[in-house]
MARMARVO-861374 format. One record per atom (N, C-alpha, C): residue in three letters; atom name; x, z, y. Coordinates in nm, 4 decimals. Layout:
aa/at/px/pz/py
Ala/CA/X/Z/Y
...
end
This chain:
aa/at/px/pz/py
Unk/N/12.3676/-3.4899/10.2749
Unk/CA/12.4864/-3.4165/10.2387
Unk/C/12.5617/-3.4999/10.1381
Unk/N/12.6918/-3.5046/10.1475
Unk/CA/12.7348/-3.5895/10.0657
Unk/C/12.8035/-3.4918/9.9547
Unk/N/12.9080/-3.5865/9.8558
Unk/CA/12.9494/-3.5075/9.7725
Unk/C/13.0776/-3.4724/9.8013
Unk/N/13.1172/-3.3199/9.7247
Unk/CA/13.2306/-3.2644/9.7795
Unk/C/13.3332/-3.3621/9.7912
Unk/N/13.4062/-3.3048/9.9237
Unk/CA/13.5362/-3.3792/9.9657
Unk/C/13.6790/-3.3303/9.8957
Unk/N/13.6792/-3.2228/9.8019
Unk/CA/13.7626/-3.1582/9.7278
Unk/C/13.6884/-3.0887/9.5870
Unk/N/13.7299/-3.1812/9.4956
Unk/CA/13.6736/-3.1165/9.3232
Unk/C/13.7218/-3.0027/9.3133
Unk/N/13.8177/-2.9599/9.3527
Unk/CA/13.8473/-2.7914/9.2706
Unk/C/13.8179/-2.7115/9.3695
Unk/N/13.7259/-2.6257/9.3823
Unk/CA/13.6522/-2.5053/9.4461
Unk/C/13.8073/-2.4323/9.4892
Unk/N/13.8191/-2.3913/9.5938
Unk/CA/13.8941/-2.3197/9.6929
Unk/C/13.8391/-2.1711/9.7337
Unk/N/13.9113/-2.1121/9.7775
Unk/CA/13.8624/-1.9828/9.9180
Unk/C/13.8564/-2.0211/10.0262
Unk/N/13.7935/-1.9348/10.1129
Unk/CA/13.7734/-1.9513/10.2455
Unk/C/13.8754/-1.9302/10.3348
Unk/N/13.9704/-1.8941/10.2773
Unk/CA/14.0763/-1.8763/10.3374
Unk/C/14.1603/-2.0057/10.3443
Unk/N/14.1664/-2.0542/10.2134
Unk/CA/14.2355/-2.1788/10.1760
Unk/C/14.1739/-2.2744/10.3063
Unk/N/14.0091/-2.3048/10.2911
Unk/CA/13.9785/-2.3857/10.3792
Unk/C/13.9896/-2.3792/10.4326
Unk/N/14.0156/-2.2821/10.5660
Unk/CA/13.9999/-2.2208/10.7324
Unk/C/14.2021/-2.3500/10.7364
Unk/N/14.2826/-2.2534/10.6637
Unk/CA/14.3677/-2.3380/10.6868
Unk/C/14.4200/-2.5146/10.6413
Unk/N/14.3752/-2.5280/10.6003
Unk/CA/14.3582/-2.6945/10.4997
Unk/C/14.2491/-2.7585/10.6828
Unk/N/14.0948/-2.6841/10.6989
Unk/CA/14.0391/-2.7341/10.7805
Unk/C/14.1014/-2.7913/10.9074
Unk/N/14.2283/-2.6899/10.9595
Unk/CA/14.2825/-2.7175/11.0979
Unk/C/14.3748/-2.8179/11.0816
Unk/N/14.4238/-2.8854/10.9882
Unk/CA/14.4914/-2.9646/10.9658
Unk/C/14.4206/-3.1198/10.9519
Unk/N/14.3168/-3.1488/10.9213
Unk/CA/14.2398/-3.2319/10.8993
Unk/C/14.1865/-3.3227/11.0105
Unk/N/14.2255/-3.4426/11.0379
Unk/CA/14.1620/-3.5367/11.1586
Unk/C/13.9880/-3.5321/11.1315
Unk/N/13.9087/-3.5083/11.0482
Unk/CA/13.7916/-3.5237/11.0191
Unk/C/13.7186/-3.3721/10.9948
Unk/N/13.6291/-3.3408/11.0516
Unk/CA/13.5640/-3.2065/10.9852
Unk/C/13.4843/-3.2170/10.8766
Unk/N/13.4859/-3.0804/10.8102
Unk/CA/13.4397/-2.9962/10.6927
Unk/C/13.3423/-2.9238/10.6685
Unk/N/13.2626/-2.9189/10.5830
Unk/CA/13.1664/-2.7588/10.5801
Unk/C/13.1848/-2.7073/10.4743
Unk/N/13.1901/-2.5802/10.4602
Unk/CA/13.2365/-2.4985/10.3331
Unk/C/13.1427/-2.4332/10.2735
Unk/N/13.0923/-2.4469/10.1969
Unk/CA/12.9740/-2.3927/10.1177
Unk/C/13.0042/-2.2868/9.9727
Unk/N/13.0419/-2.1740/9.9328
Unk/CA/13.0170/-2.1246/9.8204
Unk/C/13.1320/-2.2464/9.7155
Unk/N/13.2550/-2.2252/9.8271
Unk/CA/13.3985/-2.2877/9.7597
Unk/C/13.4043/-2.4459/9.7458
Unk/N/13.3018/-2.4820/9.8114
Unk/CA/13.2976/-2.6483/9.8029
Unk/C/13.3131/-2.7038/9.9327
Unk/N/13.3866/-2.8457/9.9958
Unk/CA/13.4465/-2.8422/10.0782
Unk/C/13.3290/-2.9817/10.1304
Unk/N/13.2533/-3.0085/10.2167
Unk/CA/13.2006/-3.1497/10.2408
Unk/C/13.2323/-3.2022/10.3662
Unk/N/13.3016/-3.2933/10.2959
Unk/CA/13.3291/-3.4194/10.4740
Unk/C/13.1675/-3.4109/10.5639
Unk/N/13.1687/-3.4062/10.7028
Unk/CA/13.0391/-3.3856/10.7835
Unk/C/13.1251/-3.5947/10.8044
Unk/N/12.9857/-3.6582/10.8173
Unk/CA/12.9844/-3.7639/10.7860
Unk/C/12.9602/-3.8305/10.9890
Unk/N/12.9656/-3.9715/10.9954
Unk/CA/12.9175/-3.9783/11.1363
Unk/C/12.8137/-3.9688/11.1760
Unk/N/12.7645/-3.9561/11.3038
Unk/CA/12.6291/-3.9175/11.3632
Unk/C/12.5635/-4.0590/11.4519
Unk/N/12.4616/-4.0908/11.4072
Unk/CA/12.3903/-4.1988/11.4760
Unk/C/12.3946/-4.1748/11.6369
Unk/N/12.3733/-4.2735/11.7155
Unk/CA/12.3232/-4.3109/11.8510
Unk/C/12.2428/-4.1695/11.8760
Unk/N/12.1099/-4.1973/11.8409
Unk/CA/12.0156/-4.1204/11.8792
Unk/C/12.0288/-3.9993/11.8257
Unk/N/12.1115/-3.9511/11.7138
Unk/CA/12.1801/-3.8113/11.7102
Unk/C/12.2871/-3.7491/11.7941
Unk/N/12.3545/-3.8313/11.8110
Unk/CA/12.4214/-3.7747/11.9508
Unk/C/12.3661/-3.7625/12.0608
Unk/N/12.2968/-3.8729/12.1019
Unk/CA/12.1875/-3.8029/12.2478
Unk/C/12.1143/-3.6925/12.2198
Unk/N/12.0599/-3.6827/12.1120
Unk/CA/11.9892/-3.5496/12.1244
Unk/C/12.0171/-3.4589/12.1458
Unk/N/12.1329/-3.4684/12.0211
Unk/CA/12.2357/-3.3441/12.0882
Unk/C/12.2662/-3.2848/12.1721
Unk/N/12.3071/-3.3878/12.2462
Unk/CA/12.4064/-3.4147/12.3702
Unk/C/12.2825/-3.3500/12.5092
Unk/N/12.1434/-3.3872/12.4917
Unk/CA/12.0298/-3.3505/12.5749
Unk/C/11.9835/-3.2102/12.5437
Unk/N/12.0252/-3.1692/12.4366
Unk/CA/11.9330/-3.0108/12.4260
Unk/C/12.0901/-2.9189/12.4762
Unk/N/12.1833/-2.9448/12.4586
Unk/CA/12.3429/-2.9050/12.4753
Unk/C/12.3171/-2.8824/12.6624
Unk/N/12.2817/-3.0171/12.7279
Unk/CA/12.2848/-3.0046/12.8701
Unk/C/12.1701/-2.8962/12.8966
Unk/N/12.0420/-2.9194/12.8596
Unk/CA/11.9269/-2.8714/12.8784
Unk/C/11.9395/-2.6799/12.8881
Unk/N/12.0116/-2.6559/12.7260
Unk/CA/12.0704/-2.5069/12.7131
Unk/C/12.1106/-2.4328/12.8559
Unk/N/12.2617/-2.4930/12.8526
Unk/CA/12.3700/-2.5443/12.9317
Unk/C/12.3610/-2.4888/13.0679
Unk/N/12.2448/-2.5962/13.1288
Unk/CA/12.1824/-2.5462/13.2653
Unk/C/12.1168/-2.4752/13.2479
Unk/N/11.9684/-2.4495/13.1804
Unk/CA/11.8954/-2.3060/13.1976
Unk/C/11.9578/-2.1963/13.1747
Unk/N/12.0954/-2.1624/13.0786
Unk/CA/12.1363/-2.0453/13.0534
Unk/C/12.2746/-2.0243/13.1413
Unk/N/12.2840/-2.0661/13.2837
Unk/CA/12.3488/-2.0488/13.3600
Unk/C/12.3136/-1.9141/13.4693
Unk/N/12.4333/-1.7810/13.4585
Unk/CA/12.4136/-1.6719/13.4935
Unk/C/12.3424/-1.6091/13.3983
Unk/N/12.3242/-1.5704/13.2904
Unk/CA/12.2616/-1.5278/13.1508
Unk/C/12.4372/-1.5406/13.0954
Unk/N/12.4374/-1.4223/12.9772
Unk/CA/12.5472/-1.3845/12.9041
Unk/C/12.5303/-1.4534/12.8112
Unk/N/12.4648/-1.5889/12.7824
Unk/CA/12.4182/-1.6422/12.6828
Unk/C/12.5463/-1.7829/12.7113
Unk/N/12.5468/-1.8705/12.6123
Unk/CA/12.6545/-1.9643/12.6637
Unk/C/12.6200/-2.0707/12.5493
Unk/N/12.5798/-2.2034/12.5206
Unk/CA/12.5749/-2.3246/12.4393
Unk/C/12.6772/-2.4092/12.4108
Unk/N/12.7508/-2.4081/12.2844
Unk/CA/12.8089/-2.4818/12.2656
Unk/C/12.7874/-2.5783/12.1336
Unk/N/12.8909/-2.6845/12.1155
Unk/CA/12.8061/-2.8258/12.0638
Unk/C/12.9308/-2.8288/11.9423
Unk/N/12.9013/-2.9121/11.8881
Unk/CA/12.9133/-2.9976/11.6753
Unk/C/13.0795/-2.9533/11.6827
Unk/N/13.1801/-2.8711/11.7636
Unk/CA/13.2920/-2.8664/11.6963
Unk/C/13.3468/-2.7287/11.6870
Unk/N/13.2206/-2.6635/11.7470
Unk/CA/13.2756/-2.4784/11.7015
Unk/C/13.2203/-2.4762/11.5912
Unk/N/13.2595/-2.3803/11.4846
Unk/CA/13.2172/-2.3724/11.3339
Unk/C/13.1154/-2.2028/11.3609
Unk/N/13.0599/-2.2211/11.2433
Unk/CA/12.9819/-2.0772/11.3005
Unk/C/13.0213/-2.0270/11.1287
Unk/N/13.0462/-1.9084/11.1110
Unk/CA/13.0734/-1.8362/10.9872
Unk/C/12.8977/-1.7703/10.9614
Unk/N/12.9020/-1.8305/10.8386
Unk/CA/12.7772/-1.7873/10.8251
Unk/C/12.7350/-1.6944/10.7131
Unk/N/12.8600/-1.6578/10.6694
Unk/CA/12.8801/-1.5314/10.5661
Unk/C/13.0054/-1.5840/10.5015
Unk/N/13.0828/-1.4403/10.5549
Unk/CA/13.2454/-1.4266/10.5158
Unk/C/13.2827/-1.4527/10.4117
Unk/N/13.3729/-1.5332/10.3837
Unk/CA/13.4464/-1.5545/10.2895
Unk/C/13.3421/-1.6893/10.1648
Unk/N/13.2366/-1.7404/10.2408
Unk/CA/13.0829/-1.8029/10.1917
Unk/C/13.0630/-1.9477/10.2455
Unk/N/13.0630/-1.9313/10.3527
Unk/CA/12.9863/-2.0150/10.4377
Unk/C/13.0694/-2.0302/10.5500
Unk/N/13.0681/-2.1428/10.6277
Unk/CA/13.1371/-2.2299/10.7193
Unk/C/13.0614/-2.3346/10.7595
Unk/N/13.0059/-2.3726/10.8428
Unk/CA/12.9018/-2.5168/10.9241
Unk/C/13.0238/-2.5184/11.0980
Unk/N/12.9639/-2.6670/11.1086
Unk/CA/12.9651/-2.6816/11.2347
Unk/C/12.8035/-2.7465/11.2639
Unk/N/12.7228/-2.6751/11.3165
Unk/CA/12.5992/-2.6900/11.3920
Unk/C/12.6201/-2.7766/11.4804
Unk/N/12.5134/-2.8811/11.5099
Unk/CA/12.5061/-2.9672/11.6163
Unk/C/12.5196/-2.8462/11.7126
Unk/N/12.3917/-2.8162/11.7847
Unk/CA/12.4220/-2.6865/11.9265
Unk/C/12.4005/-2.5427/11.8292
Unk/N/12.4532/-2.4625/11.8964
Unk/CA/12.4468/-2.3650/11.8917
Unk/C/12.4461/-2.2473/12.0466
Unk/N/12.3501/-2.1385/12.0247
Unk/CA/12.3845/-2.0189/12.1927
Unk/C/12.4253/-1.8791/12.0967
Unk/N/12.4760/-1.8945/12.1525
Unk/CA/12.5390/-1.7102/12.0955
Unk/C/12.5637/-1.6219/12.2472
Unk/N/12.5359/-1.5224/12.2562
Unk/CA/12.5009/-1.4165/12.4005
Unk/C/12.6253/-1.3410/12.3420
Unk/N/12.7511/-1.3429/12.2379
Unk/CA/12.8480/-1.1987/12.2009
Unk/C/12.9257/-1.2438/12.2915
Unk/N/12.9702/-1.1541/12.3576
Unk/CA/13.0978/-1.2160/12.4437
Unk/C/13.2154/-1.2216/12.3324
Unk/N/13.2222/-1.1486/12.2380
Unk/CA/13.3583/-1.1804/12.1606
Unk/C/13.3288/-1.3045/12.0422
Unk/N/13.2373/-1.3544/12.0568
Unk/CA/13.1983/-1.5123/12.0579
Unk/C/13.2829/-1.5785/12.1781
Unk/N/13.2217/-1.5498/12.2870
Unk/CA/13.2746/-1.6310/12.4183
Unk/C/13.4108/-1.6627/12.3861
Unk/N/13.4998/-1.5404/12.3323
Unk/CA/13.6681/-1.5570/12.3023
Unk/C/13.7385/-1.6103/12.2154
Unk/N/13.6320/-1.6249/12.1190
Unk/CA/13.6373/-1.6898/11.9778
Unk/C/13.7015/-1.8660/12.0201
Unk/N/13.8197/-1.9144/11.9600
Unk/CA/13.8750/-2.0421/11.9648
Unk/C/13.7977/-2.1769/11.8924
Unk/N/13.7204/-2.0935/11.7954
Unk/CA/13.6966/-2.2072/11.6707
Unk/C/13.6076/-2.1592/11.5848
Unk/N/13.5340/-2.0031/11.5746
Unk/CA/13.4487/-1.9621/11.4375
Unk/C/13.3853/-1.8783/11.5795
Unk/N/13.2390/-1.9170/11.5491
Unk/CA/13.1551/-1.8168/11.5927
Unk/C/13.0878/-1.7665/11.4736
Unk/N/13.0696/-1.6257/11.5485
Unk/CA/12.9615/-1.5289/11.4038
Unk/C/12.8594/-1.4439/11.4287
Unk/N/12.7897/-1.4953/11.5616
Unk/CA/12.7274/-1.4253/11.5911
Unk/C/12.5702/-1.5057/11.6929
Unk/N/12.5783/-1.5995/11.6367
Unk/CA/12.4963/-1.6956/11.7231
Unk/C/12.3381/-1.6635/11.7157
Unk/N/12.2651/-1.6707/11.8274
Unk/CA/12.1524/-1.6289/11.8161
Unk/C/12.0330/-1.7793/11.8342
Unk/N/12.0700/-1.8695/11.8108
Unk/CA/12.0099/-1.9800/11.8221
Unk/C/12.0533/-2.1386/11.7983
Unk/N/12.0286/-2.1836/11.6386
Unk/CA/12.1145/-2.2820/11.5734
Unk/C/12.0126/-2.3838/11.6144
Unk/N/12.0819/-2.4803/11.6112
Unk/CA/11.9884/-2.6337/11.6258
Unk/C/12.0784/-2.7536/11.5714
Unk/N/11.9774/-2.8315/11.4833
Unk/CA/12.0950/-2.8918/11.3947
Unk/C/11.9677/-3.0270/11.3933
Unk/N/12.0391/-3.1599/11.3924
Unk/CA/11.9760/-3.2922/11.4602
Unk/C/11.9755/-3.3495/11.3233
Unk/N/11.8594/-3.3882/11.2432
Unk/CA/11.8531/-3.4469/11.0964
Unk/C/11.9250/-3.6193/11.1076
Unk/N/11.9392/-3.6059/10.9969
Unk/CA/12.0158/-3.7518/10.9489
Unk/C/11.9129/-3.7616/10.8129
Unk/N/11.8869/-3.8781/10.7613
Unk/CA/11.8174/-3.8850/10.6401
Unk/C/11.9304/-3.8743/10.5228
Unk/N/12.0550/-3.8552/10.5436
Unk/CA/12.1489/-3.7953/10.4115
Unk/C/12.1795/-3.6441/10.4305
Unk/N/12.1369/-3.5707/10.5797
Unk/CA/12.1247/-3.4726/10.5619
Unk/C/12.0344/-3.3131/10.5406
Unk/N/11.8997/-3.4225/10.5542
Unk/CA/11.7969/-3.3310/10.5919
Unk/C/11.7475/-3.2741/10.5147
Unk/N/11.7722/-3.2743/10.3615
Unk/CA/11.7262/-3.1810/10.2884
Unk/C/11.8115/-3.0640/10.2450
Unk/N/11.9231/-3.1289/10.2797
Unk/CA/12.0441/-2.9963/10.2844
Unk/C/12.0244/-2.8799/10.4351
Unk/N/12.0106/-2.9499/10.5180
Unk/CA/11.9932/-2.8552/10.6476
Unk/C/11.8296/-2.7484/10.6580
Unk/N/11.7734/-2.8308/10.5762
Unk/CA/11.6500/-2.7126/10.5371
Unk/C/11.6652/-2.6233/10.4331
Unk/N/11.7694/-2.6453/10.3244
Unk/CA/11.7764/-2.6097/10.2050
Unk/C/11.8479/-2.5080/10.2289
Unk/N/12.0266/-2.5342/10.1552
Unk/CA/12.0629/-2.4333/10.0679
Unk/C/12.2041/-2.3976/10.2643
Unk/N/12.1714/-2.5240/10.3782
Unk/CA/12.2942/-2.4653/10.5058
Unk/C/12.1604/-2.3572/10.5512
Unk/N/12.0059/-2.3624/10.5811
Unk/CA/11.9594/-2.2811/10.6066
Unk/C/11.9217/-2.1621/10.5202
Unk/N/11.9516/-2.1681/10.4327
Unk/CA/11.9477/-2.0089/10.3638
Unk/C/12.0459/-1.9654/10.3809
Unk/N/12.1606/-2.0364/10.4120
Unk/CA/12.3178/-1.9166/10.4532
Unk/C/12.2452/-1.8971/10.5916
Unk/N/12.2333/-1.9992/10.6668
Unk/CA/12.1652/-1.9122/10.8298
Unk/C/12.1077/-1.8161/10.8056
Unk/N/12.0319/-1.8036/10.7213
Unk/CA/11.9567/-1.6715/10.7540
Unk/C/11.9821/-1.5829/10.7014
Unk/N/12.1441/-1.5496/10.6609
Unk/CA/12.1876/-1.4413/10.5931
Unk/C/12.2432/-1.3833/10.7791
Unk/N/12.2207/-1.4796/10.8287
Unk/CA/12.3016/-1.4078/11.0068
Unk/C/12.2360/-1.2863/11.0336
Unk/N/12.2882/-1.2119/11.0730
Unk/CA/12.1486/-1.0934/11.1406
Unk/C/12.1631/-1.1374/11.2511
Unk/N/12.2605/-1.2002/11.3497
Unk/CA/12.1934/-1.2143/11.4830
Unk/C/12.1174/-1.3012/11.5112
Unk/N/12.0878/-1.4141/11.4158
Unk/CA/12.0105/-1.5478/11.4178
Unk/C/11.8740/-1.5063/11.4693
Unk/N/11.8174/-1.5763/11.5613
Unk/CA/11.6532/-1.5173/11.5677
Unk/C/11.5853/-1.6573/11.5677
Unk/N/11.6375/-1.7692/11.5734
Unk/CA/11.5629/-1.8956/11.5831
Unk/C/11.6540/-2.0300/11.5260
Unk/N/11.6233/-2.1239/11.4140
Unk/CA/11.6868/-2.2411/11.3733
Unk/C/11.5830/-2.3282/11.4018
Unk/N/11.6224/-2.4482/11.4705
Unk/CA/11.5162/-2.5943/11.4779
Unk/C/11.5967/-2.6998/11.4943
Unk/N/11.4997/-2.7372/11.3944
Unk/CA/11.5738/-2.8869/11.3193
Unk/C/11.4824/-2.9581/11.3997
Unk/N/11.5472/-3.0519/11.4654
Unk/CA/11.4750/-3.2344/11.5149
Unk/C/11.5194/-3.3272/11.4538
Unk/N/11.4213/-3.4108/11.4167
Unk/CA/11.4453/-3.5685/11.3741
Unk/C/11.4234/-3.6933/11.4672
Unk/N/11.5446/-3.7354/11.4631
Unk/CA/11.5450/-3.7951/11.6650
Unk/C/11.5008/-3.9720/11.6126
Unk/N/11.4521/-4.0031/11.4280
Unk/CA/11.3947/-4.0971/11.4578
Unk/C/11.2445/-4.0644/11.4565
Unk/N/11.2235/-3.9556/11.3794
Unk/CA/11.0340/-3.9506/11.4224
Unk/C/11.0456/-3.8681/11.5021
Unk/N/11.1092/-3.8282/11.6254
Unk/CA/11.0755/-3.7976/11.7030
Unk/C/10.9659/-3.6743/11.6473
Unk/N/11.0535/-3.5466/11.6012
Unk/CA/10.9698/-3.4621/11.5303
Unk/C/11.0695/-3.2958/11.5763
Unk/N/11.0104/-3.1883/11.5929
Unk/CA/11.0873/-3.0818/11.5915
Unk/C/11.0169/-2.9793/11.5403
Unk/N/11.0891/-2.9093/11.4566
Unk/CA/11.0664/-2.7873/11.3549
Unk/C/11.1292/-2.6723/11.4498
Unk/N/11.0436/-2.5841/11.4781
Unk/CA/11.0616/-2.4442/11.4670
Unk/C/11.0944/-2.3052/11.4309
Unk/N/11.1421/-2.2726/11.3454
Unk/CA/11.1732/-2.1756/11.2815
Unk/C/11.2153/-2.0219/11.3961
Unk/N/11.1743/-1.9358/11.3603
Unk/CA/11.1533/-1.8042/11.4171
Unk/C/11.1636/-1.6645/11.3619
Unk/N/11.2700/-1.5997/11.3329
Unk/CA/11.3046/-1.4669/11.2805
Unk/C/11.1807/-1.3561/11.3291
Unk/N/11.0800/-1.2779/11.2810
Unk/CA/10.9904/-1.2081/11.3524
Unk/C/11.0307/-1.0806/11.3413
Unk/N/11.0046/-0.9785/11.3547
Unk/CA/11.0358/-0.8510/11.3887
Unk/C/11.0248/-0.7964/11.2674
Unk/N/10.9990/-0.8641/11.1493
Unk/CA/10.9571/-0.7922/10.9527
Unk/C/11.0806/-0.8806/10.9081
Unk/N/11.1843/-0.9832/10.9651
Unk/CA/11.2473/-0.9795/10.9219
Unk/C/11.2141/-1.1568/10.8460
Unk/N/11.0888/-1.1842/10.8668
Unk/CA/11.0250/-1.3223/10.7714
Unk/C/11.0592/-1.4311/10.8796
Unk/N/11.0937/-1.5661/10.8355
Unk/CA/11.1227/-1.6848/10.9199
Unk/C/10.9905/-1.7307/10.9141
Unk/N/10.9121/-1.7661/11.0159
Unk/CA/10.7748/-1.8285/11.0077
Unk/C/10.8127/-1.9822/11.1324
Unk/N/10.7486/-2.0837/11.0417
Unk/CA/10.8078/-2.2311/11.0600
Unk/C/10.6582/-2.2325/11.2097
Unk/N/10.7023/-2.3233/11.3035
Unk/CA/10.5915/-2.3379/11.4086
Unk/C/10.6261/-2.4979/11.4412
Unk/N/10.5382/-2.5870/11.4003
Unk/CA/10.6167/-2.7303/11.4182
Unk/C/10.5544/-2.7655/11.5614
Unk/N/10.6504/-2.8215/11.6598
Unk/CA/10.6179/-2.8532/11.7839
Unk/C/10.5312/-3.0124/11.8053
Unk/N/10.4770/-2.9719/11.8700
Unk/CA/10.3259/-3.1107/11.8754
Unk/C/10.4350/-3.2064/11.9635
Unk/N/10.4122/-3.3314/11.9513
Unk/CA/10.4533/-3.4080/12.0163
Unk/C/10.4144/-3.4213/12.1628
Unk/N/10.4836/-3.4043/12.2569
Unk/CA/10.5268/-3.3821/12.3919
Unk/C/10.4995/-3.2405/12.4628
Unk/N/10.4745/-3.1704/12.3825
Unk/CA/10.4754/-2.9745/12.4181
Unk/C/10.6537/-2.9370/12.4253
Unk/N/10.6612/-2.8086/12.4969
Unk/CA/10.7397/-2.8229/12.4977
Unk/C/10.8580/-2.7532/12.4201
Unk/N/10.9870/-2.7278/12.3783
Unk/CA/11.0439/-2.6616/12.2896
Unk/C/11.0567/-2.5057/12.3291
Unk/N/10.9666/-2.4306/12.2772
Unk/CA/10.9646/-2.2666/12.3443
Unk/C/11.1395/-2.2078/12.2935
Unk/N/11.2159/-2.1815/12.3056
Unk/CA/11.3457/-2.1280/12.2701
Unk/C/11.2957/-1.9415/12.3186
Unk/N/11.2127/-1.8747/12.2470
Unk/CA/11.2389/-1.7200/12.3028
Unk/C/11.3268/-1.6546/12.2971
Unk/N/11.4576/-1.7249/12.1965
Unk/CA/11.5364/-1.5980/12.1776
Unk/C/11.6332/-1.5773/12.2994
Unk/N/11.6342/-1.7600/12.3730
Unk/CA/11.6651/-1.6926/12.4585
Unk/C/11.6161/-1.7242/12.6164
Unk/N/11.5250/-1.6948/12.6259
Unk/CA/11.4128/-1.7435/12.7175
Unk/C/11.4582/-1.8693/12.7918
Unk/N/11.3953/-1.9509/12.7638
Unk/CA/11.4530/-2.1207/12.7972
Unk/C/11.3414/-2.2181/12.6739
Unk/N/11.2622/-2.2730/12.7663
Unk/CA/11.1273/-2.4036/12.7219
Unk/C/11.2381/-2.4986/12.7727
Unk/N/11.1803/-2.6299/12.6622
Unk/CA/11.2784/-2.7603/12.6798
Unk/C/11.1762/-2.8555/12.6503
Unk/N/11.1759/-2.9339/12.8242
Unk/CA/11.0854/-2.9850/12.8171
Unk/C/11.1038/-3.1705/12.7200
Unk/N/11.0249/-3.1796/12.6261
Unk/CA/11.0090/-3.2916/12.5050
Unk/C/11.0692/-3.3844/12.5738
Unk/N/11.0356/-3.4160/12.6813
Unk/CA/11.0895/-3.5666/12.7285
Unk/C/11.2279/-3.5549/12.7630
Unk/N/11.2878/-3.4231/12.8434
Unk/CA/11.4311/-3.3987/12.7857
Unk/C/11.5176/-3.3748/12.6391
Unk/N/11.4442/-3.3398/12.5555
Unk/CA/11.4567/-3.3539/12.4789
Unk/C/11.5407/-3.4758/12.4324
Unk/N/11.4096/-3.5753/12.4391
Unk/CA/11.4535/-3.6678/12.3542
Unk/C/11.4972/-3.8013/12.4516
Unk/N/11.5609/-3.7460/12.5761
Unk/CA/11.5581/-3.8639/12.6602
Unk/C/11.6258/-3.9952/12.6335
Unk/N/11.6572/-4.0730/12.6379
Unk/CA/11.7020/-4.2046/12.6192
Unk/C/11.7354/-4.2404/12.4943
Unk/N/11.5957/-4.1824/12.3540
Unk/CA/11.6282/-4.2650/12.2454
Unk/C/11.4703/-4.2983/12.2077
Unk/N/11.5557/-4.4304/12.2281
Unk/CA/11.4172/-4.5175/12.2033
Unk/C/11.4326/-4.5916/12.0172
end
């Protein structure tokens, strides 16, 4: 995570409009504005492979995957991300131009300037979502994926995936198999 892209703390309002104007995207955190920085090779394939993977299995399902340039509101007037993938099943998601708020399955691809922020203080706004039921973070150079799982008490319990098993997604029934996953980064 880098450091803010604007010193004087703003509203969310301010940002939403300042954001659409901007050749570069933003994340808005609790009035602080951060440039989202570029994404390696093997972060974009990953991406780009769990995005297809979604994509096709959740074809005919009210469920729908989209990738790093819809923003997801992650508490009004608070929070603002653009998630590598994201599935959200609201249809008034589906209509949504630019802010989803209702996503039921975040997935966000580590960078080593971002990975202690995406476990930290962007996943504790996730889990202010109530529709959230699952966040997993991959690290596409160790070839590593974290689990995370909303349970029925309401507790996130972490399940780290073994290397070449495959990615269980229950929330919205869809396994992704590892080698799609992580196909062509070597």
């Amino acid at each position: 995570m880098g450091n803010p892209a604007i010193a004087e703390p703003f509203g969310a309002a301010d940002y939403l409009l300042w954001e659409a104007e901007q050749p570069d995207k933003h994340e808005y955190l609790a009035g602080e504005v951060f440039a989202m920085g570029g994404a390696s090779r093997r972060h974009v394939t990953v991406s780009g492979n769990l995005f297809a993977a979604l994509d096709d299995a959740l074809l005919g399902t009210p469920c729908r995957a989209y990738m790093a340039d819809m923003k997801v509101q992650a508490a009004k007037d608070t929070a603002y991300f653009y998630p590598d993938v994201l599935v959200t099943c609201d249809p008034v998601d589906h209509r949504a131009d630019q802010i989803m708020t209702s996503p039921t399955l975040i997935a966000e691809v580590l960078s080593p300037a971002t990975a202690a922020y995406d476990r930290g203080d962007k996943f504790a706004a996730y889990r202010g979502i109530p529709s959230l039921r699952e966040y997993v973070l991959i690290d596409p150079d160790q070839k590593k994926v974290e689990l995370y799982r909303r349970g029925e008490d309401g507790l996130w319990v972490l399940r780290d995936i073994q290397t070449g098993a495959p990615l269980p997604l229950a929330s919205v029934g869809v396994d992704i198999a590892w080698d799609r996953l992580f196909r062509n980064v070597d």
